[in-house]
N, C-alpha and C positions, 0 to 999 in steps of 0.2 A: 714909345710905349713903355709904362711901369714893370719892371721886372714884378713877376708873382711869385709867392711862396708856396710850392707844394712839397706836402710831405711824402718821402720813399722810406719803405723799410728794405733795409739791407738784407740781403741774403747772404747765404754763405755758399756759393756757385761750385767750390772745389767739392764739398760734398754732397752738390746734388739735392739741398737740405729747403726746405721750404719751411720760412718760420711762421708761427702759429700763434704767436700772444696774441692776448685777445685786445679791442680796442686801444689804441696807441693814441694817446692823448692831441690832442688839436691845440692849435696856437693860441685860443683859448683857455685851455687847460682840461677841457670838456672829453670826457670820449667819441669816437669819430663814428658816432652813430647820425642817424639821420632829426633834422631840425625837427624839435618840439612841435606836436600841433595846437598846445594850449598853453597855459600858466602853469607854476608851479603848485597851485592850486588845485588845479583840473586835474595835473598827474594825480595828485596825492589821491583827492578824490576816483580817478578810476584803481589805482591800486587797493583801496580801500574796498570799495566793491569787490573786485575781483577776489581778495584774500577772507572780506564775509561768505563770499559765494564757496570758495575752496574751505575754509575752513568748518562751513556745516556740512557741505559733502562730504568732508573725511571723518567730520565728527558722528554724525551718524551712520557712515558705513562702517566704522570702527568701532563703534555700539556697540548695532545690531551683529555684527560679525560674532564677536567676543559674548554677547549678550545671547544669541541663540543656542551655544554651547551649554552657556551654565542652565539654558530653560530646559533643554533635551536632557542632562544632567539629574533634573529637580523632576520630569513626566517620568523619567525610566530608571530609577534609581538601581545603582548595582551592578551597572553593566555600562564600558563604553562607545558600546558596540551601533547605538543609533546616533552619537554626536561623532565617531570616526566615518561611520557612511557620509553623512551629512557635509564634513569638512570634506572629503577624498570628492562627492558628486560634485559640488562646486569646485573644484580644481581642474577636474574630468570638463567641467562645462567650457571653463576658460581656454584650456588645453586646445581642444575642438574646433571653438566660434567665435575665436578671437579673432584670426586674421581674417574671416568672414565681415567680421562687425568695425574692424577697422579700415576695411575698402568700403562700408557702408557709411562713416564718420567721413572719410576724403572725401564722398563723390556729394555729401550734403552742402546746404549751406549749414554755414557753422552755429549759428541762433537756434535753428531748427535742431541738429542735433546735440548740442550740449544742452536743451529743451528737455527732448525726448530721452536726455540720461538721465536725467534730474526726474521726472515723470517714474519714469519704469525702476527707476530704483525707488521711491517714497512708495507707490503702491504696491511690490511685494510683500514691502518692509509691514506696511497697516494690516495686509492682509493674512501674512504671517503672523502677526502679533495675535489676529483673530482666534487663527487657529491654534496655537499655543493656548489660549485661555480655553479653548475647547477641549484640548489636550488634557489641557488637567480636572477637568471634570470626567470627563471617560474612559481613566488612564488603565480602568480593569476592562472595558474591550478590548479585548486586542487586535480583534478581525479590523472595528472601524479605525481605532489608535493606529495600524500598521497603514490600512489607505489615506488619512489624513499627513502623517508625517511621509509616504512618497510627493501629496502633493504639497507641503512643506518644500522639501529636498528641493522640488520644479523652482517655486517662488526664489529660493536662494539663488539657484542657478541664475535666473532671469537676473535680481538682483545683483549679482556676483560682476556681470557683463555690464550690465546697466555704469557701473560704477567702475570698471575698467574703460569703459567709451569715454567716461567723465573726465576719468584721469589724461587717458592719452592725448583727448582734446585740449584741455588744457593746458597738463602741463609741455606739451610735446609738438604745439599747435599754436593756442594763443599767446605763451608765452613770448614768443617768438614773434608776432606780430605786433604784442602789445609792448614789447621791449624797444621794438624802432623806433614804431609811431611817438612814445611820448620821451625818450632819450632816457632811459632806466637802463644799465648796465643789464647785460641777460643773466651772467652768470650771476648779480646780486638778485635779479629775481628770481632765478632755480633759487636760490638759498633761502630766501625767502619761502617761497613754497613748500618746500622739502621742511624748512623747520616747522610749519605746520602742520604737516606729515606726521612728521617726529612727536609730536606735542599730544597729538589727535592720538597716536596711535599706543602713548604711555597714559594719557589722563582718563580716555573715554574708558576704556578696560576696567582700569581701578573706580570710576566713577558708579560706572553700573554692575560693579560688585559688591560696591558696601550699598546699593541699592538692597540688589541681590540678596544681600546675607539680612536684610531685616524683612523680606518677604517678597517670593519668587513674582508673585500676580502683581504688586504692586513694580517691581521692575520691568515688568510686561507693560503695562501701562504706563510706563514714563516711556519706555523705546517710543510706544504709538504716539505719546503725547509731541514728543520733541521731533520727532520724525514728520507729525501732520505739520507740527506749527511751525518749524522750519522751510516749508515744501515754499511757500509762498515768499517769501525773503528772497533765498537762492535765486527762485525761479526770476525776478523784477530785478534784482543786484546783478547779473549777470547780463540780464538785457540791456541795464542801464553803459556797463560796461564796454557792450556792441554797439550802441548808438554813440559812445561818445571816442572811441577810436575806429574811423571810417575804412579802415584798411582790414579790418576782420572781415568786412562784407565779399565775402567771395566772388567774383564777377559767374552768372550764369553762363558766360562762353567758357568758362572753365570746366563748370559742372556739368554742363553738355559734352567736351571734349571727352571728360571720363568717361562718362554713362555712352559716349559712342565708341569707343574704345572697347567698354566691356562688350557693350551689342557685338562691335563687328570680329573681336575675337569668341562670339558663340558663335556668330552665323558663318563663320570660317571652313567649319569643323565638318566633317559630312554628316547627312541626316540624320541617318540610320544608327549610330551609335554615337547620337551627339548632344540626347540626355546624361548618357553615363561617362562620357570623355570631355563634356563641357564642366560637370560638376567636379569631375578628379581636376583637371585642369583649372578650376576655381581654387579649388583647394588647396594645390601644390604652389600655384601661381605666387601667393606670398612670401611661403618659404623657400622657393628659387630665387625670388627678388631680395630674399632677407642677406640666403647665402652668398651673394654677387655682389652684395653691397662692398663698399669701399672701407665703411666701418664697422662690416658683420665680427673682423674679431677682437675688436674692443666690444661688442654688446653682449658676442660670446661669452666671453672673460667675464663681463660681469652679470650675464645670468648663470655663470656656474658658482657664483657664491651666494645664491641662493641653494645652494647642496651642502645644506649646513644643520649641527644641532647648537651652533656656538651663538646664540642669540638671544638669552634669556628668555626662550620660551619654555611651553608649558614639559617639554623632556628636560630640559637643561634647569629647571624651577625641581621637578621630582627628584632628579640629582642628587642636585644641593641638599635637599629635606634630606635624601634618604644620608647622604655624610656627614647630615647631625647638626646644621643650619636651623634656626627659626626660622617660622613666616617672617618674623619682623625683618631680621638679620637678611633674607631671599629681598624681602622689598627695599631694603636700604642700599641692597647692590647694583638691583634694578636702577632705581635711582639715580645712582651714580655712572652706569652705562651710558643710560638716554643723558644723563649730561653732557657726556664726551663725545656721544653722536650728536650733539646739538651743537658744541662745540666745533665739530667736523665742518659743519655748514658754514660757517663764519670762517676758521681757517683758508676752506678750501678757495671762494673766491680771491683772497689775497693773493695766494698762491698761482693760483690759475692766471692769475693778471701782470705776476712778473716774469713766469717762464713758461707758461701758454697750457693749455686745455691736456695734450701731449705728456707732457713730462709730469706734471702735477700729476695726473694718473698714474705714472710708473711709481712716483715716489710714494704716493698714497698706497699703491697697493701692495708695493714691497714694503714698506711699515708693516701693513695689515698680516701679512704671509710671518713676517717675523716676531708678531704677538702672536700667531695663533700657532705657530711653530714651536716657540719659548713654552707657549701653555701645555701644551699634546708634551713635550720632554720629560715635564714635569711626571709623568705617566712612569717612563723606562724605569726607574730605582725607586720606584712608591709606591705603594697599596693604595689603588685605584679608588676604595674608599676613605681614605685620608682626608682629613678636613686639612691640612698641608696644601694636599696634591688640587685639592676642589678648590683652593684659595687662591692659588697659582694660575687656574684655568680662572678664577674669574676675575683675577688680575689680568692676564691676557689677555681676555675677549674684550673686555672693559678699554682696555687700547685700542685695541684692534678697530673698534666702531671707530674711532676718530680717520682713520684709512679707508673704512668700509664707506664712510659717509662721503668723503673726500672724491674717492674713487669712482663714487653713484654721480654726483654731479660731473667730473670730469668728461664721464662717456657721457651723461645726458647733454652736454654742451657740444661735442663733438657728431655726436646722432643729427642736434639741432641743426649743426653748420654744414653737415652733407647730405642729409636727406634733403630730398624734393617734397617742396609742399604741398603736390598730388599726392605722394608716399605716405605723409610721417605718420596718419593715424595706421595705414596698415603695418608701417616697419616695426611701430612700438607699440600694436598688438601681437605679432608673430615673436615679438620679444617678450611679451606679457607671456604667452602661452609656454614660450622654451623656460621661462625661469619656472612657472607652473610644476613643469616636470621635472625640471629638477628639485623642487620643493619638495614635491614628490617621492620622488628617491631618498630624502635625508628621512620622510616619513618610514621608507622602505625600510632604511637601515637601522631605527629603531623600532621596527617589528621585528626584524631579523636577530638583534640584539636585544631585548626587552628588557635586561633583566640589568640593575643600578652596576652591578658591579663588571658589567660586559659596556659600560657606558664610554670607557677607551678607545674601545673600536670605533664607533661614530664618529667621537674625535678624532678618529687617526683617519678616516674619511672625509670628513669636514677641512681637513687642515691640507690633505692631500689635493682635494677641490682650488683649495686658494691657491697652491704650489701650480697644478695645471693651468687655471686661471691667468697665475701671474707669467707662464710662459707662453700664451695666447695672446696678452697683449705686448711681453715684449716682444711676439712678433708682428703684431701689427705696427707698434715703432720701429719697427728697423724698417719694415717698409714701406714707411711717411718720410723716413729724416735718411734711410741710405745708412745709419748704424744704431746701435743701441744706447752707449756711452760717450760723450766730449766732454771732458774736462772742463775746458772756458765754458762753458754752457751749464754745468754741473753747479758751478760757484758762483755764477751771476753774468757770466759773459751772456746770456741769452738777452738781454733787455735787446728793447729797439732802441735801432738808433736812425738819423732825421739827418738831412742835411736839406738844405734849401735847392733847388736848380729854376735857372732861367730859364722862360718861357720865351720863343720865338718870338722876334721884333714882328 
């Protein structure tokens, strides 16, 4: 009988060390993903779908997002006090009925609910749009103006959810199936994804402001417009995409398994207080499952840099203006940000493919810690509003994203390879919801701080987050690989390496 060639990867036994690159090439040359079900034609074609379908859900939640601030802006002019309600309910909503909505995304089939996210986000979005136009005819009642923008706030919320199911499903879900089935690298399609993230979430903004600044009703009516006419694409591209990789189709002995699962932890409980200990026990159930996880603190780590003002948003844009920056001079920084985070995406799977998911995250995030470190320093022997000290943070942060983006794929890939695929819509919604709060918090710390030249502190909070961050996951690496730092590993000794072994006569 012919001796066979199987591939081992070595380990390193004396330290206990389990290696982690991703895909280790076949004697082919191929990644040792599972055989193609089509042509290279049929990939191209479901990747092509699938990235139409993602990229008008991000394009129009990234819109509307961006787009319903500057409308609330233009109805209540003078005060920001109903587009901060407005951003804070929708964060409160996500916070809440995430991991609720992500046991409800696992126990579906998956058609039906990336369906039904598609659905419930387009119709708030139209029907908000309605009422904004109603908005601005009414805008001297205040009695009806005040109950119309509550039921606003509700549609967002809806919306807000709608499009976190979309996301988790997707990226956190089919990714992952759709990556086997047709032999596509995962980490080149996180990257892939993510850059259309990135793209959706610099272009839609500035699209629907120079909308915006030529007349507020007519950028109300391009959201509804792009939003209806989109709804039908997404909804047919995304089916098309389930029908032609047969392994999305969830088997119903699965979805029953769940769904009796849930049953028989209600009917456990005793009678009599088994409304109110069923529902707390609903509740907590995710975030027990979250904290037990094996990769809770790499997800940790990076939902706490979400507790940041270091991101070119709209405090870190007033900033700049207030240190004496043009709009033009603010958007040309912008600019070069979202390059370096675009940039990030491309790097990062390189990286990840020659010394594994693991250590590309330490090195990505200790980058990120030492721009946004270097930036905050700039603070100690400079007048906070120095166009110096402002040029240095946004040299900094400007870095920094190429770590931050690095970083975001490294743990999305590692979430991938350890969650259960009962779990991952509930894991990475109880994760959607903790970065929520933390988001939160960075809002906190500038109310706290409000004022340009108190904008230090936030930074010295922001930078402190990543500092916490980056010791959260290095210890979650010491306790994957048994220590933190190897040398040969450090410089390249990590590759795999192959020897042949004979197969029994």
């Amino acid at each position: 009988m012919t001796n066979e060639q199987s591939l081992l990867v070595t380990s390193h036994s004396s330290t206990g060390e389990r290696d982690d690159v991703i895909s280790p090439p076949n004697s082919n040359g191929n990644t040792s993903q599972p055989e193609p079900n089509g042509s290279a034609l049929e990939t191209r074609s479901v990747l092509r779908r699938l990235y139409v379908s993602h990229s008008l859900s991000a394009w129009n939640s990234r819109m509307f997002e961006f787009g319903a601030v500057l409308f609330l802006a233009s109805i209540f002019p003078g005060t920001l006090l109903y587009a901060s309600i407005y951003a804070l309910v929708r964060s409160l909503a996500a916070v809440a009925l995430s991991s609720w909505l992500g046991a409800k995304v696992d126990s579906a089939d998956r058609l039906v609910a990336l369906r039904h996210s598609i659905v419930w986000q387009r119709v708030p979005v139209a029907v908000s749009c309605f009422c904004f136009i109603v908005l601005f005819k009414i805008a001297g009642s205040r009695g009806f103006s005040s109950t119309l923008f509550v039921f606003v706030s509700f549609l967002a919320c809806v919306e807000k959810l709608a499009a976190a199911a979309n996301t988790m499903a997707v990226e956190r879900d089919w990714a992952i199936v759709i990556s086997e089935s047709i032999d596509v690298p995962r980490q080149d399609l996180n990257a892939s994804m993510r850059r259309i993230d990135l793209f959706c979430k610099l272009a839609a903004p500035v699209f629907i402001s120079l909308v915006h600044s030529f007349s507020a009703r007519v950028a109300i009516w391009t959201v509804l417009g792009l939003n209806t006419a989109s709804v039908l694409v997404e909804y047919m591209a995304i089916a098309q995409v389930y029908r032609a990789v047969p392994n999305l189709k969830r088997s119903s002995a699965a979805i029953l398994q769940t769904e009796a699962l849930d049953e028989f932890t209600t009917q456990t409980q005793p009678h009599s207080p088994r409304s109110l200990m069923s529902r707390l026990s609903d509740t907590l159930a995710p975030w027990q499952e979250f904290g037990t996880s094996r990769v809770f603190m790499a997800s940790f780590a990076l939902s706490l840099l979400y507790l940041t003002v270091l991101s070119f948003g709209a405090t870190m844009v007033t900033y700049l203006l207030h240190s004496g920056f043009t709009p033009l001079e603010v958007s040309y920084m912008r600019i070069g940000s979202v390059a370096a985070e675009l940039s990030g995406t491309w790097i990062a799977p390189i990286i990840m493919s020659r010394i594994g998911p693991i250590r590309s995250g330490l090195w990505f995030l200790n980058w990120q810690f030492c721009c946004v470190a270097g930036a905050a320093a700039a603070y100690v022997p400079w007048d906070s509003n120095s166009r110096l000290v402002a040029g240095c943070l946004v040299i900094g942060v400007a870095f920094s994203r190429i770590g931050l983006w690095g970083f975001d794929l490294s743990v999305q890939f590692l979430v991938q390879e350890n969650v259960e695929e009962h779990a991952r819509a509930r894991f990475s919604a109880t994760e959607m919801a903790l970065q929520n709060i933390f988001e939160m918090l960075s809002f906190a710390s500038t109310i706290v701080f409000s004022r340009p030249e108190q904008f230090q502190y936030p930074v010295m909070i922001s930078s402190g987050a990543v500092a916490v961050a980056a010791i959260c996951f290095a210890a979650y690496v010491r306790k994957e690989r048994g220590h933190l730092l190897h040398r040969s590993k450090c410089i390249g000794g990590d590759k795999v390496h192959y020897r042949p072994v004979e197969s029994a006569a």
